[in-house]
N, C-alpha and C positions, 0 to 999 in steps of 0.2 A: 504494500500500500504506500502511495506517495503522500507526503504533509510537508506543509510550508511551516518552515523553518524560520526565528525569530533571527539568527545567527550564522545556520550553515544552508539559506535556500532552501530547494525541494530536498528531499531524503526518504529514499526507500525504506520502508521500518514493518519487520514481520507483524503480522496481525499477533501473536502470541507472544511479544512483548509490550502489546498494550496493556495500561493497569487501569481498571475501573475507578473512579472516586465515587461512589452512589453519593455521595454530599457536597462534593466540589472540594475547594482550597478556599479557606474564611477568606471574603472578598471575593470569590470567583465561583460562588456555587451553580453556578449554568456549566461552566467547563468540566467536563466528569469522565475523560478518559484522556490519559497522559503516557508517556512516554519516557525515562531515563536515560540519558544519555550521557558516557563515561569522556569525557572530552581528554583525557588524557594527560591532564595536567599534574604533575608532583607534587602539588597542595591539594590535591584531593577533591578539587570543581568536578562538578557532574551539573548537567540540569535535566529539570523536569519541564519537560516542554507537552504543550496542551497536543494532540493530537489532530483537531479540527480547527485550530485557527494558528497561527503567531504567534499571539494572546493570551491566556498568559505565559511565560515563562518564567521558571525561577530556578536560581543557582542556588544550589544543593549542596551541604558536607555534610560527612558522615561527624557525629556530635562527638562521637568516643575518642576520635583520633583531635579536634579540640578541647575538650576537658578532659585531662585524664583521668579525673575519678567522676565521670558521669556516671550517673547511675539512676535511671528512669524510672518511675513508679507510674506502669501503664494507669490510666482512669478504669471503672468498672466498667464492664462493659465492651470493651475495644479490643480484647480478642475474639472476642465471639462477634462482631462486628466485620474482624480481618477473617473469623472462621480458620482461626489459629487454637491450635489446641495448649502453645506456650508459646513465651516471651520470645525464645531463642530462635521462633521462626518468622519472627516481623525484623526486618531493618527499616533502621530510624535513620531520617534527615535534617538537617536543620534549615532551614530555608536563610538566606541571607539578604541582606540590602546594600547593593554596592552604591554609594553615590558615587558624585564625579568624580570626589576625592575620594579614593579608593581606601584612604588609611584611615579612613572614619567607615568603613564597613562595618558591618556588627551580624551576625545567625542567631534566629528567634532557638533558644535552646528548651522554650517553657512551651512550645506547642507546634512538636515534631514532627514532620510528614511520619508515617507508617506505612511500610508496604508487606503486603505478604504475598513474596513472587509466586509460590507456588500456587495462589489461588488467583492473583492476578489482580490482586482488590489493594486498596490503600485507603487513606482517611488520614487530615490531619485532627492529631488530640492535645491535648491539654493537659498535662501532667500534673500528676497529683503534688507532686514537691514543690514545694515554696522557695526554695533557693535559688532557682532557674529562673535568669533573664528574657525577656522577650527581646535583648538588645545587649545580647555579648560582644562585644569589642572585639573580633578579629586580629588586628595590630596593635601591640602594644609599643611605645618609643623607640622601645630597642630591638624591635623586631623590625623597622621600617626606617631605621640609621642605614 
Protein backbone atom coordinates (compact mmCIF):
# COMPACT_ATOMS: atom_id res chain seq x y z
CA UNK A 1 0.00 0.00 0.00
CA UNK A 2 1.34 3.48 -0.82
CA UNK A 3 0.99 6.64 1.98
CA UNK A 4 2.12 10.03 1.71
CA UNK A 5 4.62 10.68 3.79
CA UNK A 6 5.18 14.00 6.08
CA UNK A 7 9.11 13.52 5.57
CA UNK A 8 10.10 10.63 3.16
CA UNK A 9 7.13 11.38 0.12
CA UNK A 10 5.04 8.40 -1.20
CA UNK A 11 6.35 4.88 0.77
CA UNK A 12 5.28 1.57 0.10
CA UNK A 13 4.37 0.14 3.63
CA UNK A 14 2.87 -3.79 4.07
CA UNK A 15 -0.65 -3.78 5.13
CA UNK A 16 0.55 -5.81 8.29
CA UNK A 17 2.41 -3.25 9.75
CA UNK A 18 -0.27 -1.03 10.05
CA UNK A 19 -1.36 -0.53 13.99
CA UNK A 20 -4.83 0.27 14.66
CA UNK A 21 -5.56 3.21 17.25
CA UNK A 22 -9.48 2.54 17.91
CA UNK A 23 -9.17 6.06 19.88
CA UNK A 24 -6.62 8.01 17.89
CA UNK A 25 -3.45 10.04 19.54
CA UNK A 26 -5.01 12.93 22.24
CA UNK A 27 -5.48 15.68 19.67
CA UNK A 28 -5.86 13.43 16.66
CA UNK A 29 -8.67 11.11 17.44
CA UNK A 30 -10.06 10.84 13.79
CA UNK A 31 -6.42 9.57 12.64
CA UNK A 32 -6.76 5.69 13.90
CA UNK A 33 -4.21 3.69 11.91
CA UNK A 34 -0.44 4.45 11.81
CA UNK A 35 2.54 3.21 10.91
CA UNK A 36 6.23 3.18 12.65
CA UNK A 37 8.96 3.86 11.04
CA UNK A 38 12.74 3.10 12.32
CA UNK A 39 14.44 6.08 10.59
CA UNK A 40 17.62 4.83 11.46
CA UNK A 41 19.00 7.40 13.60
CA UNK A 42 21.72 6.53 16.66
CA UNK A 43 19.45 8.46 19.07
CA UNK A 44 16.90 6.30 18.62
CA UNK A 45 14.10 8.64 16.34
CA UNK A 46 11.48 6.54 14.97
CA UNK A 47 8.10 8.14 13.80
CA UNK A 48 4.69 7.23 13.89
CA UNK A 49 3.30 8.45 10.82
CA UNK A 50 -0.75 8.56 10.35
CA UNK A 51 -1.25 6.07 7.43
CA UNK A 52 -4.01 8.05 5.50
CA UNK A 53 -2.82 11.58 5.50
CA UNK A 54 0.63 13.48 6.21
CA UNK A 55 -1.05 14.56 9.30
CA UNK A 56 -0.33 13.71 11.83
CA UNK A 57 3.15 12.73 12.44
CA UNK A 58 5.08 12.31 15.45
CA UNK A 59 8.70 11.48 16.55
CA UNK A 60 8.91 8.71 18.75
CA UNK A 61 11.62 7.39 21.59
CA UNK A 62 11.75 4.40 23.11
CA UNK A 63 11.26 6.04 27.11
CA UNK A 64 13.73 3.32 28.69
CA UNK A 65 16.63 4.14 26.65
CA UNK A 66 15.95 8.18 28.09
CA UNK A 67 15.32 7.45 31.80
CA UNK A 68 17.12 4.92 32.85
CA UNK A 69 15.04 3.84 35.63
CA UNK A 70 11.62 4.32 33.83
CA UNK A 71 9.50 2.29 35.01
CA UNK A 72 5.64 2.56 33.85
CA UNK A 73 2.79 1.74 35.83
CA UNK A 74 0.24 0.79 32.88
CA UNK A 75 -3.54 2.47 33.93
CA UNK A 76 -6.28 -0.37 34.55
CA UNK A 77 -7.51 -1.38 31.81
CA UNK A 78 -4.82 -0.90 28.92
CA UNK A 79 -3.82 -4.31 28.51
CA UNK A 80 -6.85 -5.63 27.95
CA UNK A 81 -7.51 -2.65 25.71
CA UNK A 82 -3.95 -3.76 23.77
CA UNK A 83 -5.50 -7.57 24.22
CA UNK A 84 -2.08 -8.06 25.96
CA UNK A 85 -2.06 -10.71 28.29
CA UNK A 86 1.37 -8.76 30.01
CA UNK A 87 3.25 -5.68 30.37
CA UNK A 88 6.25 -7.26 28.53
CA UNK A 89 4.33 -7.41 25.23
CA UNK A 90 3.25 -3.63 24.65
CA UNK A 91 6.29 -1.35 23.72
CA UNK A 92 6.07 2.14 24.94
CA UNK A 93 6.81 5.55 23.11
CA UNK A 94 7.29 8.68 24.10
CA UNK A 95 6.08 11.10 21.79
CA UNK A 96 8.33 14.30 21.54
CA UNK A 97 8.02 18.12 20.50
CA UNK A 98 10.97 19.21 18.54
CA UNK A 99 10.63 23.00 18.15
CA UNK A 100 12.94 25.17 15.91
CA UNK A 101 15.33 25.19 18.46
CA UNK A 102 15.91 21.69 18.74
CA UNK A 103 17.69 21.88 22.27
CA UNK A 104 14.40 22.95 23.99
CA UNK A 105 12.86 19.45 22.65
CA UNK A 106 11.33 17.77 25.41
CA UNK A 107 9.16 13.49 25.11
CA UNK A 108 5.73 13.43 26.82
CA UNK A 109 7.17 10.59 29.38
CA UNK A 110 3.46 10.74 31.54
CA UNK A 111 1.26 9.48 28.41
CA UNK A 112 3.14 6.96 26.29
CA UNK A 113 2.04 5.65 22.83
CA UNK A 114 1.46 1.80 23.52
CA UNK A 115 1.74 -0.69 20.91
CA UNK A 116 1.15 -4.38 21.00
CA UNK A 117 2.77 -5.54 17.41
CA UNK A 118 1.58 -8.75 17.67
CA UNK A 119 -2.10 -7.71 17.78
CA UNK A 120 -1.45 -4.69 15.70
CA UNK A 121 -3.43 -2.35 18.13
CA UNK A 122 -1.88 0.75 20.11
CA UNK A 123 -3.42 3.50 22.35
CA UNK A 124 -1.86 6.38 23.97
CA UNK A 125 -2.21 6.05 28.04
CA UNK A 126 -1.65 7.82 30.89
CA UNK A 127 0.29 6.46 33.52
CA UNK A 128 -0.56 5.96 36.75
CA UNK A 129 2.91 7.49 38.26
CA UNK A 130 3.01 10.82 39.32
CA UNK A 131 6.64 11.47 38.67
CA UNK A 132 6.55 11.44 34.86
CA UNK A 133 6.68 14.75 32.99
CA UNK A 134 4.53 15.56 30.20
CA UNK A 135 7.61 17.63 29.14
CA UNK A 136 11.11 15.86 29.60
CA UNK A 137 14.00 17.89 28.52
CA UNK A 138 15.65 15.83 25.88
CA UNK A 139 19.12 18.03 26.14
CA UNK A 140 20.55 18.93 28.83
CA UNK A 141 23.69 21.93 28.71
CA UNK A 142 26.14 19.45 28.49
CA UNK A 143 24.65 17.31 26.21
CA UNK A 144 24.29 20.01 23.54
CA UNK A 145 28.03 21.84 24.31
Amino acid sequence: MLIETRDFGTVEVAEDTIIDFPDGVYGFEDSKRFVLFDTGSPSGVMQLQCVDSPHPRFIVFDPFALVEDYAPQLPSGALEKLRATSPEQVSLFAIAVVPEDFKRATANLKSPVAIHFAERLGAQLILDNKDYPVRHQLFTPERTA
